[in-house]
C-alpha positions as CSV (number, residue, x, y, z in Angstrom):
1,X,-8.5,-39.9,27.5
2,X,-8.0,-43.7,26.3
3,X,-10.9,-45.1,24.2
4,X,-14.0,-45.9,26.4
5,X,-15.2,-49.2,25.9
6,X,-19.0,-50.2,25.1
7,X,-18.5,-53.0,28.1
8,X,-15.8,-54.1,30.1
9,X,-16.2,-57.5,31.8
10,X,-12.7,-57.0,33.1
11,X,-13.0,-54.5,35.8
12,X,-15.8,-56.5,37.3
13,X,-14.5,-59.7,37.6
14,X,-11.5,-58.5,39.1
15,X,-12.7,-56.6,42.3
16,X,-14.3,-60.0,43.4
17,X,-11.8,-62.4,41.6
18,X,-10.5,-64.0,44.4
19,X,-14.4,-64.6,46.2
20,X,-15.1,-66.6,42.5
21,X,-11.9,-68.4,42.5
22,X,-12.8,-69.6,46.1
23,X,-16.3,-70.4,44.8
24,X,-15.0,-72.4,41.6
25,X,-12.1,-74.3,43.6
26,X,-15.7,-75.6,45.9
27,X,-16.7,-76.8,43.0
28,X,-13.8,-78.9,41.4
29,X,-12.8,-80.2,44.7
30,X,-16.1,-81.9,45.1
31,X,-16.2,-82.9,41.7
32,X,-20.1,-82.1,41.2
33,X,-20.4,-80.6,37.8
34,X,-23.8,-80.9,36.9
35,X,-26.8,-80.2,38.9
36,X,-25.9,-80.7,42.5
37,X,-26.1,-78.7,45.5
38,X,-23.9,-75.8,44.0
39,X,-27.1,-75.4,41.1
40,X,-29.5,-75.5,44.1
41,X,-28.1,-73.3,46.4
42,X,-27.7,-70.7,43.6
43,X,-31.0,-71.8,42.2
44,X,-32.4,-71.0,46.1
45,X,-30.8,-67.6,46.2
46,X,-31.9,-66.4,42.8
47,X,-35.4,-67.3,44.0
48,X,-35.1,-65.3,47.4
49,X,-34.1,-62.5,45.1
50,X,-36.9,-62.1,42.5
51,X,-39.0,-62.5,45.3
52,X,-40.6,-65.9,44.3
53,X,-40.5,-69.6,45.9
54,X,-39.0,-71.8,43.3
55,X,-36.0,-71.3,40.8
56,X,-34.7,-73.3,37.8
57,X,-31.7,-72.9,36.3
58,X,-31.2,-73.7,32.7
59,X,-28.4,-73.8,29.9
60,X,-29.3,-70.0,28.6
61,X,-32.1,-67.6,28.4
62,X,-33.4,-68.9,24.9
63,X,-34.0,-72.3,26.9
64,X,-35.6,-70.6,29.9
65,X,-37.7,-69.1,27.4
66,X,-38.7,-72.4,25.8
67,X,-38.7,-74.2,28.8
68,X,-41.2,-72.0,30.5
69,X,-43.7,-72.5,27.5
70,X,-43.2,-75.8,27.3
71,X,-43.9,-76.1,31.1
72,X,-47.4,-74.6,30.1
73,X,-48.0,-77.5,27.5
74,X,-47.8,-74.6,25.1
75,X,-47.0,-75.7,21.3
76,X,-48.7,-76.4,17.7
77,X,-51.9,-74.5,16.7
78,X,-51.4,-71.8,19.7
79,X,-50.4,-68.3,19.7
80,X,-48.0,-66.2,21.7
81,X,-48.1,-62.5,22.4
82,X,-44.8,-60.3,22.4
83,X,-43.0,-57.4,20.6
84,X,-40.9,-56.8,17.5
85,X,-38.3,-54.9,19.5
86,X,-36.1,-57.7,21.3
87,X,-34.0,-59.6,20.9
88,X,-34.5,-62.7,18.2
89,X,-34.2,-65.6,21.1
90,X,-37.7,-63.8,22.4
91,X,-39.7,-65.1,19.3
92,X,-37.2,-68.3,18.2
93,X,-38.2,-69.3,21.5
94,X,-42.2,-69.6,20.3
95,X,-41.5,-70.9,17.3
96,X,-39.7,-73.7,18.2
97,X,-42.2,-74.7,20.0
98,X,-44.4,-74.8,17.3
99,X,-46.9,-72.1,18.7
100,X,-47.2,-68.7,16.4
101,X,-45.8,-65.7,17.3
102,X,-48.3,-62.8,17.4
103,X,-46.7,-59.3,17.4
104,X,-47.9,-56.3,18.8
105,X,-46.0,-52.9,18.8
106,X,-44.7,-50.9,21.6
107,X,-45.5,-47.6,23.4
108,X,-42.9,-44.7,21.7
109,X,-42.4,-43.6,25.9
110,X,-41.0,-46.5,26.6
111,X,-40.3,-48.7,24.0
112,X,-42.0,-51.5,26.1
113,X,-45.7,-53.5,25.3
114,X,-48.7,-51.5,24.2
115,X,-51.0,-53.1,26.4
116,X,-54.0,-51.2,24.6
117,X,-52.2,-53.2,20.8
118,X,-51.9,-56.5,23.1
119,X,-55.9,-56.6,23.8
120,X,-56.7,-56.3,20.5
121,X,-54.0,-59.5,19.3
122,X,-55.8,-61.7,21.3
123,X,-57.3,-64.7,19.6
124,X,-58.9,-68.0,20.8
125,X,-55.6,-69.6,19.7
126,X,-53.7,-67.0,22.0
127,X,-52.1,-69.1,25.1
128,X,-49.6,-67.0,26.6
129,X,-48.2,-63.5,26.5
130,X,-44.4,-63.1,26.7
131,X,-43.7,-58.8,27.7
132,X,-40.2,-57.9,27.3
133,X,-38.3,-56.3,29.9
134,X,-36.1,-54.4,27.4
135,X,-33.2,-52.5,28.3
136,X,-33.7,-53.2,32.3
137,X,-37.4,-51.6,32.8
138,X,-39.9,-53.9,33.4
139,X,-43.3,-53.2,31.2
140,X,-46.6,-51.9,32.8
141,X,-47.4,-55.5,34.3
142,X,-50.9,-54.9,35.6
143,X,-53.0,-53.8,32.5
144,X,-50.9,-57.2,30.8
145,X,-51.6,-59.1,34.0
146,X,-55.8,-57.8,33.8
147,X,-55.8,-58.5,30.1
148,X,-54.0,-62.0,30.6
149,X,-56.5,-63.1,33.4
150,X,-59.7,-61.9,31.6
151,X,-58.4,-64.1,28.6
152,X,-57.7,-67.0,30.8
153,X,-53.7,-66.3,29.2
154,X,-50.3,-67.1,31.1
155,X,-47.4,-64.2,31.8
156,X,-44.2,-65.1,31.0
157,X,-41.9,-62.5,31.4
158,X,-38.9,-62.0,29.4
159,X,-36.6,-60.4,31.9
160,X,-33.1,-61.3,30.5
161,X,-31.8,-57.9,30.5
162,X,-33.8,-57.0,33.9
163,X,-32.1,-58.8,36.7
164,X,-33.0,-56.7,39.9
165,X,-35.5,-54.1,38.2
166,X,-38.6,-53.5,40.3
167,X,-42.2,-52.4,39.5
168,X,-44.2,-51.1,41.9
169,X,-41.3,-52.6,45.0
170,X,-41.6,-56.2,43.1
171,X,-38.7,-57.3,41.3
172,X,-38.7,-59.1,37.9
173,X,-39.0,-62.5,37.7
174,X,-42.2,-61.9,40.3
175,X,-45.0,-60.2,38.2
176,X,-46.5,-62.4,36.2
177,X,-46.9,-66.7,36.0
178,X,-43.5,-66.9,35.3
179,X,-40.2,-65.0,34.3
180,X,-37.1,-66.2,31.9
181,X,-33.9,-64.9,32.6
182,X,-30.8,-64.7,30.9
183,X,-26.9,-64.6,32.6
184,X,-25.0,-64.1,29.2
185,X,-21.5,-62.7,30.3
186,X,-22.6,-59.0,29.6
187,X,-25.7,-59.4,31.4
188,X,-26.3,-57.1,35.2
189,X,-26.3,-60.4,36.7
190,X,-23.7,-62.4,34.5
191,X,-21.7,-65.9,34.5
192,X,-18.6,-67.1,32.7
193,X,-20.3,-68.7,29.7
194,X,-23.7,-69.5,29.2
195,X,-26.9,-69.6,31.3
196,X,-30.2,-69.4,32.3
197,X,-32.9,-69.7,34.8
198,X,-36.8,-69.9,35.6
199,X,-38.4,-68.0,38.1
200,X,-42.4,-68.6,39.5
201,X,-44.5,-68.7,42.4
202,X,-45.9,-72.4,41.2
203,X,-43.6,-75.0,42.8
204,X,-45.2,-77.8,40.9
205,X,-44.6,-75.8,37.2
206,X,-40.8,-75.4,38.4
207,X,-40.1,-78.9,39.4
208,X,-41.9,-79.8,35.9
209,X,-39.1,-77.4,34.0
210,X,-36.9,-79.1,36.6
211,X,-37.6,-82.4,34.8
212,X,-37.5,-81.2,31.2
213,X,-34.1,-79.5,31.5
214,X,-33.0,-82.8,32.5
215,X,-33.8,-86.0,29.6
216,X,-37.5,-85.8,31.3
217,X,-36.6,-87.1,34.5
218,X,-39.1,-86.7,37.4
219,X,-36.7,-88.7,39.6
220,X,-33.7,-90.9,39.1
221,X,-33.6,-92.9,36.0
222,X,-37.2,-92.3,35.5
223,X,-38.0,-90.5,32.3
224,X,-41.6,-89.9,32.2
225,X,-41.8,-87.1,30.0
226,X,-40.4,-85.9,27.0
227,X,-37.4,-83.6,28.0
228,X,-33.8,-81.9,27.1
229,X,-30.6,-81.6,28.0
230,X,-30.6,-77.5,29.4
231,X,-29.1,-77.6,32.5
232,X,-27.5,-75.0,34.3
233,X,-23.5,-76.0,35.2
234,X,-22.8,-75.6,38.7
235,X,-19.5,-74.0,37.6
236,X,-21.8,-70.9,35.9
237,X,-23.7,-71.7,39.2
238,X,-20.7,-70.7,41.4
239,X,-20.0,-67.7,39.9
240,X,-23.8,-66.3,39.5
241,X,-24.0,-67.2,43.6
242,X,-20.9,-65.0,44.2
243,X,-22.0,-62.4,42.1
244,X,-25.8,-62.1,42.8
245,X,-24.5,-60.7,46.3
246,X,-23.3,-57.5,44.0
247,X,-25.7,-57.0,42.5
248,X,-28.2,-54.7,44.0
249,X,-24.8,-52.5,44.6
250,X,-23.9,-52.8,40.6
251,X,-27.3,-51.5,39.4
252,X,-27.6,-48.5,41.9
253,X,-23.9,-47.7,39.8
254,X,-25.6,-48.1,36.2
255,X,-28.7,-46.0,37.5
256,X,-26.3,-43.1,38.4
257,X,-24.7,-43.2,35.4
258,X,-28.3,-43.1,33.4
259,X,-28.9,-40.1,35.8
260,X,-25.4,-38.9,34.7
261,X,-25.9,-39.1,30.6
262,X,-29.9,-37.9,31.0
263,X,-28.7,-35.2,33.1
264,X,-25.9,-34.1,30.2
265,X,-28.2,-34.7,27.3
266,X,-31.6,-33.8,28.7
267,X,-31.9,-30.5,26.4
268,X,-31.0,-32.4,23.2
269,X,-33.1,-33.6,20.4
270,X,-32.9,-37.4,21.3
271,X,-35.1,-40.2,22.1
272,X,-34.9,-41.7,25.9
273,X,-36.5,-44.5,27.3
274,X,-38.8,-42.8,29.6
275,X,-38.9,-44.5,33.0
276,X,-42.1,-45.1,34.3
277,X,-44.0,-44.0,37.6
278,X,-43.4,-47.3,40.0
279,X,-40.7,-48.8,38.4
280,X,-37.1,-48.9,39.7
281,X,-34.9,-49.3,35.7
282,X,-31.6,-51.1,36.3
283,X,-30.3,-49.6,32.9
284,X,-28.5,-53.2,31.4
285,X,-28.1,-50.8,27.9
286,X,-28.6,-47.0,27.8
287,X,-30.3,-46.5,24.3
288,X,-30.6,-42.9,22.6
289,X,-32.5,-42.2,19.4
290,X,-31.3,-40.0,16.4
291,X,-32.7,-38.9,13.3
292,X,-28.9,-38.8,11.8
293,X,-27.4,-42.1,13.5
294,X,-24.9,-42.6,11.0
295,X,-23.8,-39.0,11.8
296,X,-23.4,-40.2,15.8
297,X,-21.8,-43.0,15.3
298,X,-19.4,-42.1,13.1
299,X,-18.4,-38.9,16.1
300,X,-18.4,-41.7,17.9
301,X,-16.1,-43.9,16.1
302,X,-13.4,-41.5,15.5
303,X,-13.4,-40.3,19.4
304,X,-12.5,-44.3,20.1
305,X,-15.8,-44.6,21.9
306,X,-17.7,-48.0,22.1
307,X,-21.6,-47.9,21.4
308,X,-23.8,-50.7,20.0
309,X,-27.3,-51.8,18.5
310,X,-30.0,-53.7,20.1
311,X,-31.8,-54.1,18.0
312,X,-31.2,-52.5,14.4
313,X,-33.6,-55.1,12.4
314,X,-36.8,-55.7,14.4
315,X,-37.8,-59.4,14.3
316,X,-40.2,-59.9,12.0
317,X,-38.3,-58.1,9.4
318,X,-35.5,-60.9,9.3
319,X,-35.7,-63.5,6.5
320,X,-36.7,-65.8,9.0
321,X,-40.0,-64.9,10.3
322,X,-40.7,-63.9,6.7
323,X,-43.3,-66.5,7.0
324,X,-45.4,-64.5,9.9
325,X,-47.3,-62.2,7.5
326,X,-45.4,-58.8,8.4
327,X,-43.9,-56.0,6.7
328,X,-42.3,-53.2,6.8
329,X,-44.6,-50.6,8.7
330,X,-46.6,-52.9,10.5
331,X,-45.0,-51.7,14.2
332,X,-44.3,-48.3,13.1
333,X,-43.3,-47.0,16.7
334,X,-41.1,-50.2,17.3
335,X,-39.5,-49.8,13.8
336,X,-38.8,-46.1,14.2
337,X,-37.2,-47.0,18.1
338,X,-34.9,-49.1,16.5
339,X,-34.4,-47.5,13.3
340,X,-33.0,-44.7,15.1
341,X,-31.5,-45.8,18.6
342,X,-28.0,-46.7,19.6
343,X,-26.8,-48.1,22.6
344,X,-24.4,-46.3,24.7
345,X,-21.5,-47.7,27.1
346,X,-23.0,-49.1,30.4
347,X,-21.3,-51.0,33.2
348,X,-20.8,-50.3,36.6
349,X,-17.1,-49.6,36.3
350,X,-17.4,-46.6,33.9
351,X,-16.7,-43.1,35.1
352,X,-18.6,-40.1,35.4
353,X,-15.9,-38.5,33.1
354,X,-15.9,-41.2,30.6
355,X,-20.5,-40.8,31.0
356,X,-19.1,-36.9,30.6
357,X,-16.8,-37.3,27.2
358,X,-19.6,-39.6,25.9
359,X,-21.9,-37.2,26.0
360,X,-20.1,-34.0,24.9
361,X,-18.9,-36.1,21.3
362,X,-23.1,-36.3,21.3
363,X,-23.5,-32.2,22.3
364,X,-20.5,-31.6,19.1
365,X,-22.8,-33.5,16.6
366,X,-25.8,-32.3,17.4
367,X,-24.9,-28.6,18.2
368,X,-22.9,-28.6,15.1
């Protein structure tokens, strides 16, 4: 067997190349590049999706995440709630701000919010609470929605690797104030560069991140408040519109392959994210955790086969949040999660007996 990729964008694109060529060629032959109808049809669509009435696209999913607390006048002398677990645009996205990222660690099941550490992180200061939908399961949204409401706090959901996942029949981007997505190439739902969007229920928050992804402007040549330049292209537009029509179809693929690797490894010594009663997982990574990783990966390695890390370092152990007061052992669960977990290959094109070779390299480690 050839080596297995971690990800291959390749195979995707090409079963629908000639749909986003068509798309693209709309595009360039009407010569609207930025903003325009092609950013509002997909920004109309995305909306429909999630289950929500208003959409904004932005430049990436570190913007949406800004933008969104921004949009809540969130910034110096406030605190936000999220994990050590995620990705580092999660908490760079607070910080820049201004606001202070509060940490809370994560339930071992699921690697997801604690809602039982987030009660007890609340401060007068706290503002908002950013849950991360990590690895394509959404987080246990209604004891962070009751908490959130009794503290008078915002939901923003961080669902850049959750595009499609459901909890309780609602998709991301619906559960709580407002959701920040992500459409990084690799992403379920991705576009040929970089992206973003804004998801929420309150029309008059979305045209406000409407006006601060562009300069500030509330209408033409009208800048009435401070803003940035975050727009979402209509080329990566184009593309997202083509490909959100796949996508429902794409994650029903990764979720037989997670069925597929559980089902092969299930009697094994390793760490899974449990998926919870409700929710409906659209598997953007496949972690495992191992006491021996080095061992794995190395099996791994020499057997050509792709795997990754998300995340290896937790946040507040990078020289950069230094400054937040943490140390090693402070999220013990989320620390020993990551410590511990690879990532194994995961896209919609893989094969049952590539899922199968994967996982007997794993069985030869561990059984030997």
């Amino acid at each position: 067997m050839n080596k297995i990729p971690f990800f291959d964008l390749h195979k995707g694109i090409g079963k629908i190349r000639d749909e986003i060529d068509g798309a693209l060629a709309e595009v360039i032959d009407n010569s609207a590049f930025v903003l325009g109808p092609g950013v509002e049809n997909f920004e109309n669509d995305f909306a429909d999706y999630c289950g929500v009435k208003s959409c904004a696209g932005t430049s990436s999913g570190t913007t949406a995440l800004q933008l969104a607390l921004n949009g809540y006048g969130i910034g110096r002398g406030d605190e936000v709630i999220t994990v050590p677990n995620t990705f580092i645009a999660t908490v760079e996205a607070i910080a820049i701000t201004g606001a202070k990222p509060v940490l809370v660690d994560v339930l071992e099941e699921t690697a997801l919010i604690d809602p039982a550490k987030l009660e007890e992180a609340v401060t007068p200061e706290t503002k908002a609470i950013i849950p991360v939908n990590l690895f394509g399961q959404c987080c246990d949204m209604d004891p962070v929605m009751e908490i959130a409401r009794k503290h008078g706090l915002k939901v923003i959901e961080d669902s850049c690797q959750a595009h499609g996942a459901e909890y309780k029949e609602r998709k991301a981007g619906s559960l709580g104030d407002a959701a920040s997505f992500s459409f990084y190439p690799s992403k379920n739902l991705g576009a040929f560069g970089e992206g973003g969007a804004i998801t929420s229920d309150d029309e008059e928050f979305i045209d406000r991140i409407k006006a601060l992804r562009h300069h500030g402007q509330l209408s033409k040549n009208e800048h009435s408040i401070l803003g940035y330049n975050y727009r979402l292209p209509a080329i990566q537009a184009a593309v997202l519109r083509v490909k959100l029509k796949y996508l429902d179809e794409a994650n029903s693929k990764r979720r037989d392959l997670a069925k597929r690797y559980r089902d092969n490894l299930k009697d094994l010594p390793l760490w899974f994210q449990q998926e919870q009663e409700g929710c409906n997982a659209v598997y953007h990574l496949f972690p495992i955790g191992y006491r021996n990783k080095p061992e794995l990966t190395e099996a791994l390695d020499k057997s050509q086969i792709g795997w990754g890390e998300h995340y290896p370092l937790p946040v507040h152990l990078h020289p950069v949040f230094s400054d937040l007061g943490y140390s090693e052992g402070s999220f013990p669960v989320a620390e020993r999660i990551m410590k511990r977990s690879i990532t194994l290959p995961m896209f919609p094109e893989l094969e049952f007996r590539q899922v199968d070779k994967v996982c007997e390299v794993i069985r030869s480690v561990l059984s030997g």
